[in-house]
PDB file of the backbone (N, CA, C, O) and the ligand in Angstrom, with CONECT records:
HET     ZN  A 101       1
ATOM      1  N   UNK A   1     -54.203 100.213  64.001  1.00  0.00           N
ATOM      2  CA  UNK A   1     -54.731  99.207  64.931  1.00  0.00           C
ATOM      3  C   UNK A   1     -54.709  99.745  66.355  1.00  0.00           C
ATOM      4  O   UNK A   1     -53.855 100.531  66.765  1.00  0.00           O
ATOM      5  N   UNK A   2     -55.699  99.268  67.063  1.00  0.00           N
ATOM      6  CA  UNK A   2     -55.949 100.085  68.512  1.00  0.00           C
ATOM      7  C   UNK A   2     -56.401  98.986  69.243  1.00  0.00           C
ATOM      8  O   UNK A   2     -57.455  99.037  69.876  1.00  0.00           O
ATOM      9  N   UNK A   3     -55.732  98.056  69.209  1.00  0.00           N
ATOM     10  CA  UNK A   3     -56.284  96.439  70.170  1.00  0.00           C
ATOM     11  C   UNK A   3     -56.081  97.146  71.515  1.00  0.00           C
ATOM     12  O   UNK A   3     -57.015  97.168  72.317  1.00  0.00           O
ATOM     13  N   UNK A   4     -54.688  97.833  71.855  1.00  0.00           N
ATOM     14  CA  UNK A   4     -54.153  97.665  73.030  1.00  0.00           C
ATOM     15  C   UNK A   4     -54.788  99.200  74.116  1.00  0.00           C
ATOM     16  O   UNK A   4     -54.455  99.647  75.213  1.00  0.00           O
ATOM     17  N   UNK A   5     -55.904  99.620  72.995  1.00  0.00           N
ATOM     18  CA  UNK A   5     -56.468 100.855  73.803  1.00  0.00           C
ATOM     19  C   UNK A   5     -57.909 100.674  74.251  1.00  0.00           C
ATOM     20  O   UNK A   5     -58.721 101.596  74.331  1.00  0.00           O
ATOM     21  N   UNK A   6     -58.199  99.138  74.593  1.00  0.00           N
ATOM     22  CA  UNK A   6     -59.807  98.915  74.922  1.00  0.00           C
ATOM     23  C   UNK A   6     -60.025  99.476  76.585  1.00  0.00           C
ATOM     24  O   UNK A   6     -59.172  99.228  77.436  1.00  0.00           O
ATOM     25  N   UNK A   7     -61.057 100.117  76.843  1.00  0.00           N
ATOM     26  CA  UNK A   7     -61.256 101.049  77.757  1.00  0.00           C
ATOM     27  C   UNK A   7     -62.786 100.097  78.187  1.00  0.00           C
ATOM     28  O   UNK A   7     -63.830  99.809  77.601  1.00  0.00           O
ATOM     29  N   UNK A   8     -62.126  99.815  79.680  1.00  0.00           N
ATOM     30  CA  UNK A   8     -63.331  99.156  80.070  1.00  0.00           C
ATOM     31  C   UNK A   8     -63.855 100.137  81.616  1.00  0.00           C
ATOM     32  O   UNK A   8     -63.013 100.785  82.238  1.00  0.00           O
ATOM     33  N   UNK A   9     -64.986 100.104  81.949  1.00  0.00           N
ATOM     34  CA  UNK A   9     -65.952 101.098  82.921  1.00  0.00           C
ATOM     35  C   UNK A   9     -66.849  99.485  83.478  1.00  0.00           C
ATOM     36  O   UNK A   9     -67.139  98.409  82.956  1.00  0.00           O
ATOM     37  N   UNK A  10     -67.013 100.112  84.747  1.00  0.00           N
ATOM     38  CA  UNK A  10     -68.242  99.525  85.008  1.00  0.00           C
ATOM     39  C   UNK A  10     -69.367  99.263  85.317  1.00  0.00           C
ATOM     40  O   UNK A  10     -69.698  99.844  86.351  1.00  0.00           O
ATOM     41  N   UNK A  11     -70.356  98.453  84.756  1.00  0.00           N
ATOM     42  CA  UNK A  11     -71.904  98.763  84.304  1.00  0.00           C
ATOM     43  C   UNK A  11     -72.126  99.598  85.828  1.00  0.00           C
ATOM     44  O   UNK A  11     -71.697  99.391  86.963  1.00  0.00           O
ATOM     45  N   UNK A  12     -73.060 100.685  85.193  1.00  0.00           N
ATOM     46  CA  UNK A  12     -73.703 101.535  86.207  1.00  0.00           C
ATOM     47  C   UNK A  12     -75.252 100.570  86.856  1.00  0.00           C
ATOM     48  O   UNK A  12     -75.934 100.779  87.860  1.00  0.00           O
ATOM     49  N   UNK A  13     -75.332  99.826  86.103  1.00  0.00           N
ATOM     50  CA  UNK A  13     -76.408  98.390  85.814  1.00  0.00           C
ATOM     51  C   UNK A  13     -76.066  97.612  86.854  1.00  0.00           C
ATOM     52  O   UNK A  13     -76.765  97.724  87.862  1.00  0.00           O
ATOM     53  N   UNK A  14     -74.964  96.674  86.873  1.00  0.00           N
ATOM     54  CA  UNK A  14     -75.060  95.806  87.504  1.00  0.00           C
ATOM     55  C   UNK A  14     -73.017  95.499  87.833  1.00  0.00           C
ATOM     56  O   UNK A  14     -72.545  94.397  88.111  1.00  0.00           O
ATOM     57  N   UNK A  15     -72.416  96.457  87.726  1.00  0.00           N
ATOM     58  CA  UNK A  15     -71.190  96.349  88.345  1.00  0.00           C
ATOM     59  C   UNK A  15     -70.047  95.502  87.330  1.00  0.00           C
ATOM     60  O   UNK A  15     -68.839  95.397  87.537  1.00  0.00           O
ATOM     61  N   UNK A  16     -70.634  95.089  86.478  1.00  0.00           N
ATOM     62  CA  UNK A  16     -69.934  93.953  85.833  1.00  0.00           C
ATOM     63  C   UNK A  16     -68.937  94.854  84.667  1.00  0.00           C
ATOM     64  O   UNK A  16     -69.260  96.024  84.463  1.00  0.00           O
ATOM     65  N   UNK A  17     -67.950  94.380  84.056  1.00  0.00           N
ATOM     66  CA  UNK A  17     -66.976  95.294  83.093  1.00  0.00           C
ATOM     67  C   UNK A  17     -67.973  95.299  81.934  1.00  0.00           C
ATOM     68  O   UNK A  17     -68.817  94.526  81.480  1.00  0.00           O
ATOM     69  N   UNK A  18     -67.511  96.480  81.667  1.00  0.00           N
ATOM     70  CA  UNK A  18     -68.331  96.687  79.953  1.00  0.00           C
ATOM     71  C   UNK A  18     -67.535  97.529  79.790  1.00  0.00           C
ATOM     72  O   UNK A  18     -67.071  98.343  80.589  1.00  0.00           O
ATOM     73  N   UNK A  19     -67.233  97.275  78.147  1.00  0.00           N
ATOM     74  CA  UNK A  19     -66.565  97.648  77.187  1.00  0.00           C
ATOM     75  C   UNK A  19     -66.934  98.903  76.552  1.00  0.00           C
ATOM     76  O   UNK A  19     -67.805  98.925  75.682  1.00  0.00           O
ATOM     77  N   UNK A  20     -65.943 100.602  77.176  1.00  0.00           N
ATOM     78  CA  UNK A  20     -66.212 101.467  76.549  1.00  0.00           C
ATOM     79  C   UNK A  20     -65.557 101.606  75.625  1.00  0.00           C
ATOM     80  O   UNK A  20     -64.377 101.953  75.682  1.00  0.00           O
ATOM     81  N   UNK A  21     -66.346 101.304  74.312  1.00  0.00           N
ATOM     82  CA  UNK A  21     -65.946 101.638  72.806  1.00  0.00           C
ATOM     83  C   UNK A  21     -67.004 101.228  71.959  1.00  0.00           C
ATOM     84  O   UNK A  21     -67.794 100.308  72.171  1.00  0.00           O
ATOM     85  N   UNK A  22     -66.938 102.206  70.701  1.00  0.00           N
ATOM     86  CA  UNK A  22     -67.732 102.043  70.122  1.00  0.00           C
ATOM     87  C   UNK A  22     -68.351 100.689  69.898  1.00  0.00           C
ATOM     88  O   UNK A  22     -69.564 100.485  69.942  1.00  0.00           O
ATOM     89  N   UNK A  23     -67.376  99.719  69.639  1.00  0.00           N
ATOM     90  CA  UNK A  23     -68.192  98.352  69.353  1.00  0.00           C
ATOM     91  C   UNK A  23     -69.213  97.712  70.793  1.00  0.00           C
ATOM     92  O   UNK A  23     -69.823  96.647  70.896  1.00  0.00           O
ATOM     93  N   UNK A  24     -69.090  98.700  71.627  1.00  0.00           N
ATOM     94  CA  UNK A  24     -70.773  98.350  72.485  1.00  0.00           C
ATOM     95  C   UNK A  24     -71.407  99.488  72.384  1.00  0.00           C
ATOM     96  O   UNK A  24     -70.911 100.483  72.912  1.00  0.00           O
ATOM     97  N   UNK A  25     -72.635  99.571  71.685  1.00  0.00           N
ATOM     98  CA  UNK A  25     -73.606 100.012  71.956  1.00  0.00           C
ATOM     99  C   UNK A  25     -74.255 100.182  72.974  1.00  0.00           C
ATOM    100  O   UNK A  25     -75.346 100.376  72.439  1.00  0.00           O
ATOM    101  N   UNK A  26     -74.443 100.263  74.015  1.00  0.00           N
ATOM    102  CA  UNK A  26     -74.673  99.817  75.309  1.00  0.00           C
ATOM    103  C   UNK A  26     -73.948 100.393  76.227  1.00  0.00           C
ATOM    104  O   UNK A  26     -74.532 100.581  77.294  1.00  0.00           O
ATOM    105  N   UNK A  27     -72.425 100.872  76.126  1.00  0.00           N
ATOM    106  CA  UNK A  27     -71.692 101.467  76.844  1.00  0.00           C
ATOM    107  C   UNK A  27     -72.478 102.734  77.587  1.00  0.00           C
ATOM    108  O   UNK A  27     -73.285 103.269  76.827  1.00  0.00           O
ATOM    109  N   UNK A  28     -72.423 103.204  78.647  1.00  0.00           N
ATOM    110  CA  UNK A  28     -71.279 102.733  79.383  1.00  0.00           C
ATOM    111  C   UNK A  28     -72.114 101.505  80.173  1.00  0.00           C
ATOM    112  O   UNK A  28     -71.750 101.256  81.322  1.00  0.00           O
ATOM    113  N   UNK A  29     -73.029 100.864  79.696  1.00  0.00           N
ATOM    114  CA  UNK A  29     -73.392  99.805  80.611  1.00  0.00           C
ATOM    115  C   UNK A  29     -72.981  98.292  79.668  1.00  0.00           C
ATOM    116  O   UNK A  29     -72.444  98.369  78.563  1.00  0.00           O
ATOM    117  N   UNK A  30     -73.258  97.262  80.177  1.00  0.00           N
ATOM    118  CA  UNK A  30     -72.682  96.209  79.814  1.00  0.00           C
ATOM    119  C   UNK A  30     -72.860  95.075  78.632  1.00  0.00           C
ATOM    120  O   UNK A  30     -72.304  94.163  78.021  1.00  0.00           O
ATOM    121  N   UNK A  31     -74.344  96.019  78.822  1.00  0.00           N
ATOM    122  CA  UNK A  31     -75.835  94.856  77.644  1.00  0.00           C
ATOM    123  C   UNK A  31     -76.995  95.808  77.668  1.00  0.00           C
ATOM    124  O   UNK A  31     -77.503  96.712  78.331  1.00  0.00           O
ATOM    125  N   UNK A  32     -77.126  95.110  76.594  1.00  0.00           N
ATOM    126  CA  UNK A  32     -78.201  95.451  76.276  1.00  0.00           C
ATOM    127  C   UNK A  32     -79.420  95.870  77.198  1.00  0.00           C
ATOM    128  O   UNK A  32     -79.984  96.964  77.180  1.00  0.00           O
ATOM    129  N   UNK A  33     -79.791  94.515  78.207  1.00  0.00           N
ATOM    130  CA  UNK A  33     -80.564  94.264  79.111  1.00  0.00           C
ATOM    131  C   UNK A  33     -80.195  95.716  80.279  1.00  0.00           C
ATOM    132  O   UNK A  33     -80.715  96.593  80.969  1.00  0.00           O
ATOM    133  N   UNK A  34     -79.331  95.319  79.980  1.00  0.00           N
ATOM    134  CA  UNK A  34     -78.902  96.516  81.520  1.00  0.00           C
ATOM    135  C   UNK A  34     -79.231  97.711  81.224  1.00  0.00           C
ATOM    136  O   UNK A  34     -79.916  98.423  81.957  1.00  0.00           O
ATOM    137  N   UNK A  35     -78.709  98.095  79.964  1.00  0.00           N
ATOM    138  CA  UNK A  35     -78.957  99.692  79.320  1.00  0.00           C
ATOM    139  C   UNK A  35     -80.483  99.722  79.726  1.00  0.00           C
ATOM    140  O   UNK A  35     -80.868 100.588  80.511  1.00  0.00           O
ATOM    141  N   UNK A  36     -81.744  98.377  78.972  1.00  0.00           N
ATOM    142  CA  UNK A  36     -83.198  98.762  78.796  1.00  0.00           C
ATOM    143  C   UNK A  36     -83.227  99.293  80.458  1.00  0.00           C
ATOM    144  O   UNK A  36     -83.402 100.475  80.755  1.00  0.00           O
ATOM    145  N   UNK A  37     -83.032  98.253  81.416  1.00  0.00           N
ATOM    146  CA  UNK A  37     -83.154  98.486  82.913  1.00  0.00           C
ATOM    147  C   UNK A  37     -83.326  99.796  83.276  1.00  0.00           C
ATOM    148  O   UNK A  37     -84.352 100.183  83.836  1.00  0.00           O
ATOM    149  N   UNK A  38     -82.032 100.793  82.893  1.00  0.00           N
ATOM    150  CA  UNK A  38     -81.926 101.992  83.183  1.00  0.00           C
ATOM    151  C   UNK A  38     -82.932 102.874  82.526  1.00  0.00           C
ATOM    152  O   UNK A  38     -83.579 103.732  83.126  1.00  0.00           O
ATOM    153  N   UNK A  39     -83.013 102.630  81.368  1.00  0.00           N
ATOM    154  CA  UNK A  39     -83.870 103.656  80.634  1.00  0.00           C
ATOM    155  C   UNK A  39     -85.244 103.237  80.810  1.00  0.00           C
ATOM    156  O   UNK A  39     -86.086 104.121  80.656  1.00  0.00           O
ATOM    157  N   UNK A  40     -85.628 102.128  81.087  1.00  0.00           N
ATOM    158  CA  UNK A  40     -87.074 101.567  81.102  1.00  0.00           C
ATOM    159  C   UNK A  40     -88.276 102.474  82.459  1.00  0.00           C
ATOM    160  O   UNK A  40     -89.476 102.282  82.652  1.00  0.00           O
ATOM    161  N   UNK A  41     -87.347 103.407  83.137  1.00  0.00           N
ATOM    162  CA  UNK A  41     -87.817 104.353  84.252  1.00  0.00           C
ATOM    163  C   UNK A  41     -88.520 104.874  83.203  1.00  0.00           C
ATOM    164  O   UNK A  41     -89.697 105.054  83.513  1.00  0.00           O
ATOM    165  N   UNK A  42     -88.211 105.240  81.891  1.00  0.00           N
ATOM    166  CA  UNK A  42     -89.135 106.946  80.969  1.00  0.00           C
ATOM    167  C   UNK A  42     -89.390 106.811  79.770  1.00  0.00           C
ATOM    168  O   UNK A  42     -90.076 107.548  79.062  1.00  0.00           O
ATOM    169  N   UNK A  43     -88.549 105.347  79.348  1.00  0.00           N
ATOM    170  CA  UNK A  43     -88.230 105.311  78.196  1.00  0.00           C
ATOM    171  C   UNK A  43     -89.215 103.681  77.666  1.00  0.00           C
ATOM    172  O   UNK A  43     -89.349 102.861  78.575  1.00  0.00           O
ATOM    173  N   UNK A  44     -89.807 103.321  76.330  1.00  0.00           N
ATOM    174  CA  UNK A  44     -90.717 102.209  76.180  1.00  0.00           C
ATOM    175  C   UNK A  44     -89.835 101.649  74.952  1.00  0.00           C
ATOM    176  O   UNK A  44     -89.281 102.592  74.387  1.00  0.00           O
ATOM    177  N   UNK A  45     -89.535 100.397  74.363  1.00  0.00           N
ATOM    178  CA  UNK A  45     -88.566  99.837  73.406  1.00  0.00           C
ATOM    179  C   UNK A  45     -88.753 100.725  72.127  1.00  0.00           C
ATOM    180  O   UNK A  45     -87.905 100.858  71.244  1.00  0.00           O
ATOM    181  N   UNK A  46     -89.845 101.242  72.155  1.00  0.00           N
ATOM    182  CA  UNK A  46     -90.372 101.632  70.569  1.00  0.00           C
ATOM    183  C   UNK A  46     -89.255 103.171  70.551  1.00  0.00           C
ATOM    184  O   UNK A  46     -88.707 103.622  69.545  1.00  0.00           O
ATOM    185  N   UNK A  47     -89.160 103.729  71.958  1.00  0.00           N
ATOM    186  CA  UNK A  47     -88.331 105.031  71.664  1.00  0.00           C
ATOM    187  C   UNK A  47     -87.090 105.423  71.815  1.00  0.00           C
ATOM    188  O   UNK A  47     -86.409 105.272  72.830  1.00  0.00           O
ATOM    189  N   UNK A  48     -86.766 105.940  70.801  1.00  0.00           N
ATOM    190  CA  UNK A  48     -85.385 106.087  71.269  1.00  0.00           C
ATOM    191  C   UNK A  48     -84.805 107.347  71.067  1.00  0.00           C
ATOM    192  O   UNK A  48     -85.437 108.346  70.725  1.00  0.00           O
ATOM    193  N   UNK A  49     -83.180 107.280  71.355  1.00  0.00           N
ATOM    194  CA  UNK A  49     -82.956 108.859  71.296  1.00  0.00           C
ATOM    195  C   UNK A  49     -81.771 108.603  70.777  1.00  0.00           C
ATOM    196  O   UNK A  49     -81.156 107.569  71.040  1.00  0.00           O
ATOM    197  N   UNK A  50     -81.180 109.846  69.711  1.00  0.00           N
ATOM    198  CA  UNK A  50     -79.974 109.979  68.726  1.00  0.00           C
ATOM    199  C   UNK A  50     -78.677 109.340  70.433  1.00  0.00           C
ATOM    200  O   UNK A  50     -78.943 109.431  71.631  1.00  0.00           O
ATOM    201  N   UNK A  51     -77.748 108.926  69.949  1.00  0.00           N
ATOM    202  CA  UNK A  51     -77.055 108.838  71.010  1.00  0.00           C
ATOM    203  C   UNK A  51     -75.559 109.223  70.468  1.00  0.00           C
ATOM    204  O   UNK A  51     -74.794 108.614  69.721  1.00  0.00           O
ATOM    205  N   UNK A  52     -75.396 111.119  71.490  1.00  0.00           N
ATOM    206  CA  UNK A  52     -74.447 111.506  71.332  1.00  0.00           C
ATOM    207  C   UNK A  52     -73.085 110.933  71.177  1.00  0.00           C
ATOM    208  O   UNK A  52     -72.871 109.854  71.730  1.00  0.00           O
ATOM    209  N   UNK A  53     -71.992 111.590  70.401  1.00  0.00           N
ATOM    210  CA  UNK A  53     -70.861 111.025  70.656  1.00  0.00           C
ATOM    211  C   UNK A  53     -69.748 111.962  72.565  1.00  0.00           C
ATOM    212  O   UNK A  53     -69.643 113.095  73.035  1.00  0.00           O
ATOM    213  N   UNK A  54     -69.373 110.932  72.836  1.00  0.00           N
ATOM    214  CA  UNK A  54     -68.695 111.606  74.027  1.00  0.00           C
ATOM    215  C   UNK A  54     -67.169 111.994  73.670  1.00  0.00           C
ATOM    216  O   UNK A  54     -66.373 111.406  72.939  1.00  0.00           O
ATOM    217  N   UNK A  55     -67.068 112.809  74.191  1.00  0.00           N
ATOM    218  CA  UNK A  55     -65.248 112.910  73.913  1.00  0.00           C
ATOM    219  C   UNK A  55     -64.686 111.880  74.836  1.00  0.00           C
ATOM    220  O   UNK A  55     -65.057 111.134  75.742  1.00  0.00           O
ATOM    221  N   UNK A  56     -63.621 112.198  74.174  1.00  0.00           N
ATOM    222  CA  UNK A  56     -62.687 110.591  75.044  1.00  0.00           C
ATOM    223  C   UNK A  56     -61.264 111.528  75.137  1.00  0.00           C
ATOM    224  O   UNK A  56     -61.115 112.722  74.875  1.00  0.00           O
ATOM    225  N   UNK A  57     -60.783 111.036  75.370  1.00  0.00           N
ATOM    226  CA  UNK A  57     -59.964 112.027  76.791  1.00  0.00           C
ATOM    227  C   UNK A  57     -58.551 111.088  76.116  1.00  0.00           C
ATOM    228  O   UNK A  57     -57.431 111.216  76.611  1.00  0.00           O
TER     229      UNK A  57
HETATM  230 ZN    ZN A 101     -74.576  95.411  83.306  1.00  0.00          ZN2+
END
């Protein structure tokens, strides 16, 4: 069990905490919405890209 190792960052989006760990998809931003925000500069819903794993420290 790893309750007590949740690692929170904050959205590069919109400042707000988001949850770095696997159970967000979205990390390091907060939502969903926020992630499209960022990527929506190059990126269209239909595409996407493998999304590396990061080391964690
Ligand atoms: Zn956000």
């Amino acid at each position: 069990m790893t309750s007590a190792s949740i690692k929170r960052v904050a959205c590069p989006q919109c400042g707000k905490d988001a949850i770095f760990s696997p159970e967000n998809p979205y990390r390091p931003f907060c939502s969903h919405r926020c992630q499209q925000i960022d990527l929506g500069a190059w990126a269209n819903e239909d595409f996407r890209i493998p999304v590396a794993p990061e080391p964690e420290e």
